[in-house]
N, C-alpha and C positions, 0 to 999 in steps of 0.2 A: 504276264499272267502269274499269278500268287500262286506260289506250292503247298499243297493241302501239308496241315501240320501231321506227320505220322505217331497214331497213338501207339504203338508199339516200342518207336524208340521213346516218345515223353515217359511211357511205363519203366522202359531199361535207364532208363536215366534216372527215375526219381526212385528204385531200388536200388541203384548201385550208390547213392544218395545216401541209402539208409543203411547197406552196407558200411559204409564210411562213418556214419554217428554211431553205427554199433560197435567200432572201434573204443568208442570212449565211453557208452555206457557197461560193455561188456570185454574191457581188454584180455583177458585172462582167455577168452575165445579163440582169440587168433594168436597166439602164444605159442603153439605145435604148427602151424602155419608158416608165421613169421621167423622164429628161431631159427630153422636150416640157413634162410638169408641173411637173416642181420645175428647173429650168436652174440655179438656185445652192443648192451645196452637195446636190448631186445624192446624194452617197452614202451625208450625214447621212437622208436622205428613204428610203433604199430599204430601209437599216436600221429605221427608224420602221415605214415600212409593211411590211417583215418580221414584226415583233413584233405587229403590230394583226392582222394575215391569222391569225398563230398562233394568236393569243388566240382570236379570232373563230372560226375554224374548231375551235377545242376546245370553243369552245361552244356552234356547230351538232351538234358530235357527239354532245352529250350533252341525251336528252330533256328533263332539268328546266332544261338552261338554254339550251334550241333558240330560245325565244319572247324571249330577251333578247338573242340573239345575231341573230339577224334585224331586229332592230330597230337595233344593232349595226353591222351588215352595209351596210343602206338607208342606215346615217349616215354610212356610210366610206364610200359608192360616189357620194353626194352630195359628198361633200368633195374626192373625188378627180376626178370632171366638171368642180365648180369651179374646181380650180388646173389644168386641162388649161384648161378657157374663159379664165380669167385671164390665162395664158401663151402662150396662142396667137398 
């Protein structure tokens, strides 16, 4: 039996999506965000995690690759705790 697609995660997926290209229309945004964790070369980093949040969020949107993409998710938000801890 096919699992109905949930419009709520397609929605968190294709927002955190835009999060992610707001990185590179609007870097200078996540700048007081970003700095505590990465303090050098701050805007090589906001760019980086522009592109990962993209990714990520295009594939929470998408049922067949929601389960890889949360997995995905858990490894980027570990990685990013970490260089906030590291830098503090």
């Amino acid at each position: 039996m096919p699992r109905k697609d949930s419009r709520a995660a397609k929605f968190a997926g294709l927002a955190l999506a835009g999060v992610g290209l707001a990185h590179f229309t609007s870097p200078q945004m996540f700048e007081p965000i970003t700095k505590p964790a990465f303090p050098r070369r701050t805007r090589q980093h906001i760019y980086t995690n522009g592109g990962i949040e993209t990714a990520l969020g295009l594939g929470l949107s998408a049922r067949r690759t929601r389960p890889l993409a949360v997995v995905g998710t858990i490894g980027y938000l570990a990685y990013l705790a970490g260089n906030a801890a590291r830098n503090r």
